[in-house]
C-alpha positions in Angstrom: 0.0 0.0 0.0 1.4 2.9 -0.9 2.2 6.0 1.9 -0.7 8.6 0.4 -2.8 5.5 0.6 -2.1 4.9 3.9 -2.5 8.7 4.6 -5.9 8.5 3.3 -7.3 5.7 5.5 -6.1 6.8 8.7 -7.2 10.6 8.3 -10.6 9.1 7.5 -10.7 6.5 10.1 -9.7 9.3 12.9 -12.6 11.5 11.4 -14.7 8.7 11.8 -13.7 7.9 15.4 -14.4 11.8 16.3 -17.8 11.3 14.8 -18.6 8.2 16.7 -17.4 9.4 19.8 -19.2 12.5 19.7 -22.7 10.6 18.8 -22.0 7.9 21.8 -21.0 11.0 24.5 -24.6 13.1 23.2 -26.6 9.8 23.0 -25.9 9.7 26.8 -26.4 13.4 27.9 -29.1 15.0 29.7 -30.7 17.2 27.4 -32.7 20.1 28.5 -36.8 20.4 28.5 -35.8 23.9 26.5 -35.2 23.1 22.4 -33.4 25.5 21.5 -31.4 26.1 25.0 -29.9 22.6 24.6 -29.7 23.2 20.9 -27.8 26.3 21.3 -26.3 26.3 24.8 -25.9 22.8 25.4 -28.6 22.7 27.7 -26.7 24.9 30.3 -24.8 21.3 31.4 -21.0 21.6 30.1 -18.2 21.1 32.5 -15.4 23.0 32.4 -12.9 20.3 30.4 -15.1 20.3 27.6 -15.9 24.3 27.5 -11.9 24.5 27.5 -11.4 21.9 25.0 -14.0 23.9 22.8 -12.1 27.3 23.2 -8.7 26.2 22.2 -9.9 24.1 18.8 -12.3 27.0 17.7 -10.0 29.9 18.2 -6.7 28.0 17.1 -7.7 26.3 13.9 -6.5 26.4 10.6 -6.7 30.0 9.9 -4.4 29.9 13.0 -2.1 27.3 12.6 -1.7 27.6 8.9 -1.7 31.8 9.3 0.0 32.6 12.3 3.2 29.7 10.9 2.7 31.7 7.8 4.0 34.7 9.1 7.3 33.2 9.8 8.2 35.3 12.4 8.1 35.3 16.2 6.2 38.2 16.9 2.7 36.7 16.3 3.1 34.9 19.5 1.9 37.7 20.7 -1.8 37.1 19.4 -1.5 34.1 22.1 0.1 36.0 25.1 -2.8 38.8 24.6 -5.2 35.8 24.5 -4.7 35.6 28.3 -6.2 39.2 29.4 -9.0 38.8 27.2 -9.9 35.4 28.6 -9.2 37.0 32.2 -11.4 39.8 31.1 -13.8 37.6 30.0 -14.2 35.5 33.4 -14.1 38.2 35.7 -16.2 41.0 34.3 -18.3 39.8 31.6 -19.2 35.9 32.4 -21.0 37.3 35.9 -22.9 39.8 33.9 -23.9 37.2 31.5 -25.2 35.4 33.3 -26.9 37.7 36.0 -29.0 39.2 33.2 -29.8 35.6 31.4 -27.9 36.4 28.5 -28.3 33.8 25.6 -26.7 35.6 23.5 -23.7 38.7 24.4 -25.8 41.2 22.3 -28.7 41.0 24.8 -26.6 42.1 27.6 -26.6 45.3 25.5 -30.1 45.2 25.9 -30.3 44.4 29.6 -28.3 47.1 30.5 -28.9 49.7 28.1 -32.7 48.9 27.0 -32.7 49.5 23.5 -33.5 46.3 21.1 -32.7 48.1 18.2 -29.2 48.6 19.5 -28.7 45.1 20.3 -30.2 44.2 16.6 -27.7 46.5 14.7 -24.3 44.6 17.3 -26.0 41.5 16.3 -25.9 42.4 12.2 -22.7 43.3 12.5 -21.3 40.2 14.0 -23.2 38.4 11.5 -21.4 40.5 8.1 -18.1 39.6 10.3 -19.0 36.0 10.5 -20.1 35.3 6.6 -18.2 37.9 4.8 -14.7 37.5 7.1 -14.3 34.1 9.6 -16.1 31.7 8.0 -14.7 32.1 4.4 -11.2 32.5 6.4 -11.6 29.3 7.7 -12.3 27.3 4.7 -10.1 28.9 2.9 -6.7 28.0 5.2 -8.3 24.8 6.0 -8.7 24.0 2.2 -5.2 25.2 1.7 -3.4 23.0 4.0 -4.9 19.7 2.8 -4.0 21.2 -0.7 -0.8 21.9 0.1 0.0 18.3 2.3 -1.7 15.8 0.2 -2.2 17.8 -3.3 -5.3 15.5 -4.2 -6.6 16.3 -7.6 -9.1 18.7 -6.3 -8.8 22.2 -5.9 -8.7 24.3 -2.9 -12.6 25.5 -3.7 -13.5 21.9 -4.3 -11.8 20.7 -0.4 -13.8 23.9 1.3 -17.1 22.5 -0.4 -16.5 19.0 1.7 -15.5 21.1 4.4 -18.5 23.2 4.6 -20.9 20.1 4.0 -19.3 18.4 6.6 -19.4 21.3 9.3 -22.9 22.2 8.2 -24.1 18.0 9.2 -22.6 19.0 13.1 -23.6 22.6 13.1 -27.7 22.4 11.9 -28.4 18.4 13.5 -26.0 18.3 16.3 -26.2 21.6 17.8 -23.4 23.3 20.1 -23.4 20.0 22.7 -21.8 18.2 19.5 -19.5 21.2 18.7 -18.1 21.2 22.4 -17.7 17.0 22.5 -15.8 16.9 19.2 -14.0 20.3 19.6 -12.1 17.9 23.1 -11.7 15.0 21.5 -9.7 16.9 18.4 -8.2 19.3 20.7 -6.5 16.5 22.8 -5.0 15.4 19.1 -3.7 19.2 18.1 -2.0 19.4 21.4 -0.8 16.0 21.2 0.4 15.7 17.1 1.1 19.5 17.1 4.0 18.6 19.6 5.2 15.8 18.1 5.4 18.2 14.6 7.2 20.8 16.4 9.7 17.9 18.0 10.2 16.2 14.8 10.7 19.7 13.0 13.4 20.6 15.5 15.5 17.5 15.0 15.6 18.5 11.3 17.4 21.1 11.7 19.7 19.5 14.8 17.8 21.5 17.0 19.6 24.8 15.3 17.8 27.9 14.7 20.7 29.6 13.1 21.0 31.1 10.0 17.2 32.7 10.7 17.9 36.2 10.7 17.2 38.1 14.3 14.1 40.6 12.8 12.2 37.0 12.6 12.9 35.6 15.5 12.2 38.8 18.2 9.6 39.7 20.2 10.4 43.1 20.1 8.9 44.7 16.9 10.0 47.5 15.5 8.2 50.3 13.7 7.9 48.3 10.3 7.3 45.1 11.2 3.8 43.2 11.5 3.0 43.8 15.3 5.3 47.2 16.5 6.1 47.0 19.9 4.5 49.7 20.4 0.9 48.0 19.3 1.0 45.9 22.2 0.1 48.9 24.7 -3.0 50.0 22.7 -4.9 48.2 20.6 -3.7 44.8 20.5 -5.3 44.9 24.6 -8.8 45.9 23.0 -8.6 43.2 20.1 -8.2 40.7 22.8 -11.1 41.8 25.1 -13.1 41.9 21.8 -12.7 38.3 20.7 -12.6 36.7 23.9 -15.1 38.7 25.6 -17.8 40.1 22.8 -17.5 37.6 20.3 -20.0 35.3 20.7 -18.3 32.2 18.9 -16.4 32.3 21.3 -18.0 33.3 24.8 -21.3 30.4 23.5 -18.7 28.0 25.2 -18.9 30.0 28.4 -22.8 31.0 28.2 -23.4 27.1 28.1 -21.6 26.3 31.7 -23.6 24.7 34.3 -22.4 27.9 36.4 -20.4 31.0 36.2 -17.5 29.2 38.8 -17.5 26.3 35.8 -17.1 28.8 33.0 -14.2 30.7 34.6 -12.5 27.4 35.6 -12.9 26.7 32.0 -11.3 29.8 30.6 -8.3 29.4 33.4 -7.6 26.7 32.0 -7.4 27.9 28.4 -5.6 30.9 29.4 -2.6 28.4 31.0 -2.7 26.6 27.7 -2.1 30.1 25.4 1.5 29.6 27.3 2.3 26.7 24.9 0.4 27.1 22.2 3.0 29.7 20.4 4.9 26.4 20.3 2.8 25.0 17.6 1.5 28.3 16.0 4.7 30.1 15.5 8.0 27.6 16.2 7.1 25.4 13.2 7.0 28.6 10.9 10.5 29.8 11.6 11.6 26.2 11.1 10.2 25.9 7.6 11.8 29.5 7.0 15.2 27.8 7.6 14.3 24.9 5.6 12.3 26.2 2.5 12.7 30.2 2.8 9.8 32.6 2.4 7.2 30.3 1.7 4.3 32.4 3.3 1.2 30.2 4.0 2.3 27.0 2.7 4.8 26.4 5.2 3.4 24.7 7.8 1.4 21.6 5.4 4.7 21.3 3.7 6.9 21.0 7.0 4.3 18.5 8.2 4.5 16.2 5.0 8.0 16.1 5.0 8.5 16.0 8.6 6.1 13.4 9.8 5.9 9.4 8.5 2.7 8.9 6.0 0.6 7.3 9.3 1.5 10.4 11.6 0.8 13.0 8.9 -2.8 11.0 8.1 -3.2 11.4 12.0 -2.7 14.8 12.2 -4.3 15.5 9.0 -7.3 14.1 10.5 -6.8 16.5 14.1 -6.4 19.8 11.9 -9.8 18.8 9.7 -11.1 18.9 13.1 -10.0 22.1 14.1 -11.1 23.2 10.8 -14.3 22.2 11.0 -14.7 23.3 15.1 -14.0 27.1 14.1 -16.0 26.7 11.1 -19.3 24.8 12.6 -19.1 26.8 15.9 -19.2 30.2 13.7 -22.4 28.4 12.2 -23.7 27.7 15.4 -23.5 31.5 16.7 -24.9 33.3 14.2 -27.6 30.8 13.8 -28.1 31.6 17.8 -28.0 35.5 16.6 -30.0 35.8 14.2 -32.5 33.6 15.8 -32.9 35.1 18.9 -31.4 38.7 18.2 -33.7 39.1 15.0 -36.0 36.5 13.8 -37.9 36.2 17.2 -38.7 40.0 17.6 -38.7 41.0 14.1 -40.5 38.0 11.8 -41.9 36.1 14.2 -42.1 35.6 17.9 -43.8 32.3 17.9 -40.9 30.6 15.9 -39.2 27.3 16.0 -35.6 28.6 16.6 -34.3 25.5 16.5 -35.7 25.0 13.0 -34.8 29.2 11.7 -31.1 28.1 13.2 -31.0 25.4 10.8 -31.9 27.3 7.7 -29.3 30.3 8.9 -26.8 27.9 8.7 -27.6 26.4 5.6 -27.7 29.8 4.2 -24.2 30.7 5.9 -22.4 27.9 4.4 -23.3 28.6 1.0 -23.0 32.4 1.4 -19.2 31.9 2.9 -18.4 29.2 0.0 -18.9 32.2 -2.7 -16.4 34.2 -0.8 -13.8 31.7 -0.4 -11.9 32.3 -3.8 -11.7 36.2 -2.3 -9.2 35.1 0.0 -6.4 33.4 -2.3 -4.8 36.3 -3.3 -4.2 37.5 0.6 -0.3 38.6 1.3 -0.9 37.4 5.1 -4.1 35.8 6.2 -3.8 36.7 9.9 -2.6 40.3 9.2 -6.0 40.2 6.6 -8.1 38.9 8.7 -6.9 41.4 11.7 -7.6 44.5 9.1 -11.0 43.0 8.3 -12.3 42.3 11.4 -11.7 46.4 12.5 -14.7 47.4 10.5 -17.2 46.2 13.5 -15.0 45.2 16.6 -14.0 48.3 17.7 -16.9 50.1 17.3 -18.8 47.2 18.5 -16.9 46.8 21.9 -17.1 50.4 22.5 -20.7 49.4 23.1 -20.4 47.0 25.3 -17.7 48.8 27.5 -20.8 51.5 27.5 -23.1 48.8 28.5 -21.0 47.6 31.3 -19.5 51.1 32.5 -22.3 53.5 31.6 -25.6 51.7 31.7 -27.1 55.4 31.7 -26.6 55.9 28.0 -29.1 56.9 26.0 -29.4 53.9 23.2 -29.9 56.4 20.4 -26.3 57.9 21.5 -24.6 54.8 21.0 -26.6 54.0 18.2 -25.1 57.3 16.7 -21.4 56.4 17.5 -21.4 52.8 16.4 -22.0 54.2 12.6 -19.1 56.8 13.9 -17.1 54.3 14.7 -17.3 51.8 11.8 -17.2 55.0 9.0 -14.1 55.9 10.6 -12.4 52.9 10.7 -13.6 52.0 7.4 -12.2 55.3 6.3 -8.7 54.6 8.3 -8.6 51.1 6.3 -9.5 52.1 2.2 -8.5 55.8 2.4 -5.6 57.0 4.4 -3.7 55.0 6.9 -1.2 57.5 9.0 -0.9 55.1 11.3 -0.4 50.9 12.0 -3.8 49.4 12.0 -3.6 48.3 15.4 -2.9 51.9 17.0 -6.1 53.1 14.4 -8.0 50.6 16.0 -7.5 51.7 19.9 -7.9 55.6 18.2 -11.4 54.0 16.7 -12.7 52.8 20.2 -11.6 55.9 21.7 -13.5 57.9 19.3 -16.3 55.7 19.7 -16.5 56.3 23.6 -15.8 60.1 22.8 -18.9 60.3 20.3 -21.2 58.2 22.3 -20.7 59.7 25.9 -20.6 63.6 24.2 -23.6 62.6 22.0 -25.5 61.3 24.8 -24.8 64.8 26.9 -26.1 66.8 24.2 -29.1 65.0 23.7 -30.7 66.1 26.9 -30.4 68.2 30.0 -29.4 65.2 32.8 -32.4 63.6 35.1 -32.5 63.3 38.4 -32.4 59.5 37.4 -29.5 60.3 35.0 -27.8 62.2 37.6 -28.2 59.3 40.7 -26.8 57.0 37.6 -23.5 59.0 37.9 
């Protein structure tokens, strides 16, 4: 038998064995009276190992590992440190306020503290244009081009994101986020495992010898042209963190669906010790390939894993990053089906809905919306640095209301209303017109001039209550 043939059978027994695993561990859960709550949220009955397990394979999947090793250089560890304050952020001050107000999904708590709907509609829009338009294509896209680019089957890299997207559409609309969270562990265990064994194997390649990679690519001290400026990491890079971890609601589902808030944050404890190690799988392999191929940009880390691992190894971990592949990529489906079900369809079509059923159809549509935008992404100088740009059009504007929902409850909803579409025009306008700065410092000037907007707005609206006054 030859070796692709034996790469072959074992990534498809693997994927088989997560999808087994995954039926057996739901077939024997308690599910919740509520539909859509154990549809969406699990039930409300995850322990901590598996929200954990479900953080690290949705945040660090291909887009991630193939990206981030992309770069080639050392400072992108720094989008893992940061990780750790935003997941901090997200335990301490968030999680409690989630789930004091019943939160199902982190635009309501806009709602519960600020009472405007509309508000919480136009966050919710905006995460969904992120979701289809930026992360999900992202995903299938990176995920496509690593198989491509590891076991060049006669298909190309739009043909592997269709199977992708099929296949993460099956867990997404039937199995619902309980089937996420179970198969996001089992495949996490494996990236954590063969993503070691990758970075071990890589090492003795090269005798265990960085040299001869010049010293701008392996610092973590960036200068003023480089990707990440030192100088990044004291103003926006904070606020990108406490956006994804904290707002984004692919990524705080996992903690909305604890069986408390003390299980949530032991969760996210223990995903902020793992963003320690991680950098040793998401940046270490891509300064190796650098050494051993050059600038190879994107293609470096499936090409230091086919030559680096034996055929039966690199069909294992095939198999583990298809599953972190399709984690990001069905948990993405998951929350906006969640959004748009309870954020929109609910209040605005119809309140006596089926959500479970509307969630199905959103991610039906999703899917095949993110598939058309795939072939937008193949021309991308860096995916990470892309995908950083991108997602500035709503996150800063976008936590500036929720750090107004949290610190300034007071606030008048049409005031924030008013700087959200301040925000987004001006970073939109820093982005496609005239960049005097790195992105990262025009996305901390965005929030600030967000907050600015929202809080003078809401003074000049109307001579302060009583009410508004006590507020203070």
């Amino acid at each position: 038998m030859s070796g692709n043939s034996i790469q072959w059978l074992i990534f498809i027994g693997l994927t088989a064995l997560v999808a087994a695993l995954t039926w057996w561990r739901c077939r024997g859960a308690v599910h919740n009276p509520s539909t859509s709550k154990d549809y969406f949220l699990a039930g409300g009955t995850l322990a901590w190992p598996y929200i954990a397990g479900s953080l690290l394979l949705t945040n660090i999947s291909a887009e991630q590992i193939v990206g981030m090793n992309g770069a080639q250089v050392a400072l992108v560890a720094w989008w893992e440190f940061g990780a750790i304050g935003g997941l901090l952020i997200l335990a301490h001050v968030l999680v409690p306020l989630y789930y004091k107000h019943g939160c199902t999904t982190t635009p309501e708590l806009i709602e519960r503290r600020l009472g405007d709907a509309g508000l919480r509609a136009m966050v919710s829009v905006l995460f969904l244009l992120g979701y289809l338009c930026i992360l999900l294509p992202v995903v299938l896209y990176t995920g496509s081009l690593f198989m491509k680019s590891m076991f060049n089957p006669d298909l190309s890299i739009f043909q592997i994101a269709i199977v992708f997207a099929l296949v993460g559409l099956a867990y997404a609309a039937f199995g619902g986020l309980r089937a996420i969270a179970i198969s996001d562990t089992f495949n996490g265990i494996g990236l954590l495992v063969m993503g070691g064994i990758v970075t071990v194997l890589a090492l003795a390649a090269v005798d265990f010898d960085l040299s001869g990679i010049p010293a701008e690519r392996l610092t973590l001290i960036g200068s003023p042209g480089s990707d990440i400026p030192w100088t990044t990491l004291l103003t926006g890079m904070v606020f990108i963190h406490v956006f994804y971890w904290g707002t984004n609601m692919v990524i705080a589902q996992r903690a909305l669906a604890a069986r408390s808030v003390r299980e949530a944050q032991k969760a996210l404890y223990a995903a902020a010790a793992f963003k320690l190690v991680i950098p040793l799988i998401v940046v270490l392999p891509g300064l190796i390939a650098y050494k051993l191929y050059g600038d190879v940009g994107d293609s470096a880390y499936g090409r230091l894993v086919g030559d680096v691992l034996p055929p039966w190894l690199s069909g294992a971990f095939a198999a583990v990053i298809a599953g972190a592949v399709l984690s990001s990529y069905n948990s993405c489906l998951n929350s906006a089906s969640a959004l748009y079900a309870y954020d929109l369809h609910l209040r605005y079509v119809n309140p006596q809905a089926n959500v479970k059923r509307v969630g199905q159809w959103v991610a039906v549509v999703f899917a095949v919306g993110s598939l058309l935008i795939v072939p937008v992404y193949e021309h991308s100088r860096s995916i990470v640095d892309t995908l950083q740009r991108l997602n500035g059009l709503y996150s800063m504007p976008v936590l500036a209301i929720f750090i107004i929902a949290v610190a300034f409850p007071w606030v008048k909803g049409r005031a924030a209303r008013i700087g959200l579409a301040v925000g987004a025009l001006l970073y939109a306008f820093f982005t496609f017109v005239w960049s005097p700065l790195h992105y990262i410092h025009l996305m901390a000037i965005t929030l600030a001039v967000t907050l600015a907007v929202i809080l003078a707005v809401d003074r000049l609206m109307a001579p302060a209550s009583a009410s508004h006054v006590a507020a203070r």
